[in-house]
C-alpha positions as CSV (number, residue, x, y, z in Angstrom):
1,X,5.8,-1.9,7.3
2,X,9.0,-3.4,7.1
3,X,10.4,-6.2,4.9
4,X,11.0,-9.2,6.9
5,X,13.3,-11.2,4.2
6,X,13.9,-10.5,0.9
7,X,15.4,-12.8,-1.5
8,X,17.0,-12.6,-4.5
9,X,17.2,-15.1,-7.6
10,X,20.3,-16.2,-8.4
11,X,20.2,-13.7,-11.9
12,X,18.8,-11.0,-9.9
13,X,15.9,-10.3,-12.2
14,X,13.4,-11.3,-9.4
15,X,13.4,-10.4,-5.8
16,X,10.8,-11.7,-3.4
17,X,9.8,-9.8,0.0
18,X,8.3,-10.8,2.6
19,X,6.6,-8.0,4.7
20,X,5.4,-8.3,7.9
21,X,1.2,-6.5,8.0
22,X,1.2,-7.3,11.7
23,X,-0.8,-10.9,12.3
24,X,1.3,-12.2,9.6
25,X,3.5,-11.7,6.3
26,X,2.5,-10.8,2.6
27,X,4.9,-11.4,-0.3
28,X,5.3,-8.7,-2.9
29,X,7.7,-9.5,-5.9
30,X,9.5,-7.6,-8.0
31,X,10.5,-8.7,-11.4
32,X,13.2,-6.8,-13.7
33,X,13.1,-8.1,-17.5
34,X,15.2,-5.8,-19.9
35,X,11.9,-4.7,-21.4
36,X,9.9,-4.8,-18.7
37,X,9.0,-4.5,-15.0
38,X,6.4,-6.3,-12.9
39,X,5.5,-6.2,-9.6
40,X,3.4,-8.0,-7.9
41,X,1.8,-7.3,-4.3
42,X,-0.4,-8.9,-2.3
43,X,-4.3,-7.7,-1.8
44,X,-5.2,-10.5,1.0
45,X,-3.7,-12.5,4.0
46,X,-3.9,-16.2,2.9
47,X,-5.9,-17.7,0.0
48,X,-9.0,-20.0,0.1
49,X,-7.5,-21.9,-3.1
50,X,-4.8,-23.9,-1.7
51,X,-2.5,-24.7,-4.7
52,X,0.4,-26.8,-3.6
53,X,2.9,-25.0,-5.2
54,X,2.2,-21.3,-3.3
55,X,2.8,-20.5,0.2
56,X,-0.6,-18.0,0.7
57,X,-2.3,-21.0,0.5
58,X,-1.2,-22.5,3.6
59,X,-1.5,-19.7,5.7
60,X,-4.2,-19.9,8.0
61,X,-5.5,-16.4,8.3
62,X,-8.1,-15.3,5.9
63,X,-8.5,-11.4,5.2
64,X,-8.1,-8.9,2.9
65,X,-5.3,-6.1,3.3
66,X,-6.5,-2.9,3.6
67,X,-5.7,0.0,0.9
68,X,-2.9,1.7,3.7
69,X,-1.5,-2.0,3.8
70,X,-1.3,-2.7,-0.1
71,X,0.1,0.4,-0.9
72,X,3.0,0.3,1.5
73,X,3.8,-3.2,0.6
């Protein structure tokens, strides 16, 4: 898998990337806090939910990554 964009905020404490699973792209984000690191990956294609505010929502392919998929993310 490789990152398809990755972007940076403008303090660089989070960084957003996009990587391409093959049908599609996942996000995985990284945060950096001075006590703490989070990262967050994605464990499906999509979401049934919907919220305005989040781009998985609108994609239209529904399926769950498979364990190879998450962890190489």
């Amino acid at each position: 898998m490789k990152p398809a964009i990755t972007l940076n905020s403008t303090d660089n404490q989070t960084k957003k990337i996009l990587v391409d699973v093959g049908d599609t792209c996942v996000e995985t984000t990284y945060v950096d806090y001075p006590n703490k690191h989070i990262i967050c990956f994605s464990s499906m294609v999509g979401c049934p939910v919907g919220c305005q505010f989040c781009v998985s929502g609108q994609s239209k392919t529904h399926r769950l990554l498979t364990v190879d998929e998450m962890i190489k993310q």
